[in-house]
C-alpha positions in Angstrom: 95.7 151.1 160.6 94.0 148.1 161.9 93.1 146.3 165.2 95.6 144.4 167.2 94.5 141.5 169.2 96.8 140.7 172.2 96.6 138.5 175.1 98.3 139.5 177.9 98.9 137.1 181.2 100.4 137.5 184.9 98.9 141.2 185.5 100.2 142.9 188.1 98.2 146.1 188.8 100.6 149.3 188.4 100.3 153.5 188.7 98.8 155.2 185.9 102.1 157.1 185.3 104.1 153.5 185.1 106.2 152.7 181.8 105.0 150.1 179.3 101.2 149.6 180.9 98.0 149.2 179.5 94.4 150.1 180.7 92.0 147.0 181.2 88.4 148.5 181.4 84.9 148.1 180.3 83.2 149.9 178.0 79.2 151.5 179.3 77.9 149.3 176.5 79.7 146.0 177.1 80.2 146.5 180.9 80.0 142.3 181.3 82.7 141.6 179.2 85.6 142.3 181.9 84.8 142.3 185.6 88.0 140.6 186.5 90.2 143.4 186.5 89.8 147.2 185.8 92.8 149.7 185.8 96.3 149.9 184.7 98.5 147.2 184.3 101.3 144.9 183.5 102.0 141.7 182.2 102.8 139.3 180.0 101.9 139.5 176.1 101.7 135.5 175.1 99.8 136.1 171.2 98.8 138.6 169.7 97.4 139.6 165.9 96.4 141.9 164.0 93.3 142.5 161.1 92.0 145.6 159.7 88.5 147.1 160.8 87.0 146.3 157.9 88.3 142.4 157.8 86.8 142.2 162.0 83.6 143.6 160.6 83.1 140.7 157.8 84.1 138.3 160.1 81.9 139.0 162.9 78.9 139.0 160.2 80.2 135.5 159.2 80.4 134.1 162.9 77.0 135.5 163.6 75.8 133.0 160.7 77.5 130.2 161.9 75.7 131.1 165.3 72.4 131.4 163.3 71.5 135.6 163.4 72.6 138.8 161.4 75.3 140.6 163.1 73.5 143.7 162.1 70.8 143.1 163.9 72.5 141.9 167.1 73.7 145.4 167.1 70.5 146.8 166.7 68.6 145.3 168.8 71.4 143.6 171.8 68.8 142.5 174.3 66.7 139.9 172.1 70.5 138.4 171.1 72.2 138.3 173.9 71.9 134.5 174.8 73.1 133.3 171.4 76.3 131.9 171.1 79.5 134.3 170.3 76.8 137.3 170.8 80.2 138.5 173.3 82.2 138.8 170.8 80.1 139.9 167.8 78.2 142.6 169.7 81.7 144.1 170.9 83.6 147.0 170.2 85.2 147.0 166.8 88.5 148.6 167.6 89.4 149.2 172.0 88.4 147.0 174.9 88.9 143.9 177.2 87.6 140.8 177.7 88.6 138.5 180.7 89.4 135.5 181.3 85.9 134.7 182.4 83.9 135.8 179.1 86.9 134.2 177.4 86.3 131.0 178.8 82.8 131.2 177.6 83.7 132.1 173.7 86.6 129.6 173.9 83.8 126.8 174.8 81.1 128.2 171.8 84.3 128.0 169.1 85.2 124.4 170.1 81.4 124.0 169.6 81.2 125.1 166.4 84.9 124.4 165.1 84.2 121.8 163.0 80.8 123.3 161.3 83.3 126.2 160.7 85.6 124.6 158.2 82.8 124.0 156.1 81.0 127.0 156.1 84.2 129.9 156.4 86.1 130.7 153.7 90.0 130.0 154.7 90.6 133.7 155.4 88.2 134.1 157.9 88.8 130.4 159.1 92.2 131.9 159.7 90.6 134.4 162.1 88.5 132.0 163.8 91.4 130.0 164.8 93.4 132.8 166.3 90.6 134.2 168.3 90.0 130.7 169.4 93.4 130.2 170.6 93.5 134.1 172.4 90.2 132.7 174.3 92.3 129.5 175.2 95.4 131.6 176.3 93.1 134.0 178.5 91.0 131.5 179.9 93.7 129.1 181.0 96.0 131.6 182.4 93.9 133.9 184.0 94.2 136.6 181.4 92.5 139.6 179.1 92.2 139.7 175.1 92.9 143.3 174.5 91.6 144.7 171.4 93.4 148.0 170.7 
């Protein structure tokens, strides 16, 4: 059991009782993450991945020290992080919710910041990682999109 990452594209909102539909929402906690769209819909899945809970958790820790903070304390405390860079992301559910393609435009422009300081300071697993959630950031920010995590 793990988390699957998927990007989905063209959404077209549909009934609740529709086949083969997914709920876009936001969570109380991370209510900025996707204004864009909220209800069921359809669409297009372009990429998608998967990791276990346990691999998102040790990544997020490691992207948090690229960013210069402890993940831990992110969650913790939220409101004295929430300007850093990939705080989005790393203060984010660990296993259901959406991001749009507005907040995905945003982490897509931190990773390019930081992509090169990244393949000196991950270890290739989680530079793996880094390189898929950059390109479902590209994928949902240049097509109008969400990142699902599910």
């Amino acid at each position: 059991m793990g988390l699957d990452i998927i990007v989905f594209t063209d959404l077209q909102k549909v009934t609740r009782d529709y086949p083969y539909r997914f709920n876009v929402y936001n969570l109380p906690d991370f209510e900025d993450r996707c204004t864009a769209f909220d209800g069921f819909y359809k669409g297009d899945c372009i990429f998608d991945f998967s990791l276990s809970y346990y691999t998102h958790t040790r990544y997020r820790k490691e992207l948090s020290k690229l960013a210069g903070y402890e993940a831990e304390k992110a969650w913790r405390e939220p409101d004295k992080f929430k300007s850093k860079c990939f705080f989005k992301q790393i203060s984010f559910s660990d296993f259901e919710g959406c991001i749009d393609y507005n907040t995905a435009e945003l982490l897509y422009q931190q990773y390019m910041l930081h992509s090169f300081g990244t393949m000196l300071e991950m270890d290739c697993h989680h530079y793996e990682i880094y390189g898929n959630f950059m390109e479902a950031f590209r994928l949902a920010a240049e097509h109008k999109g969400v990142v699902l995590y599910n």
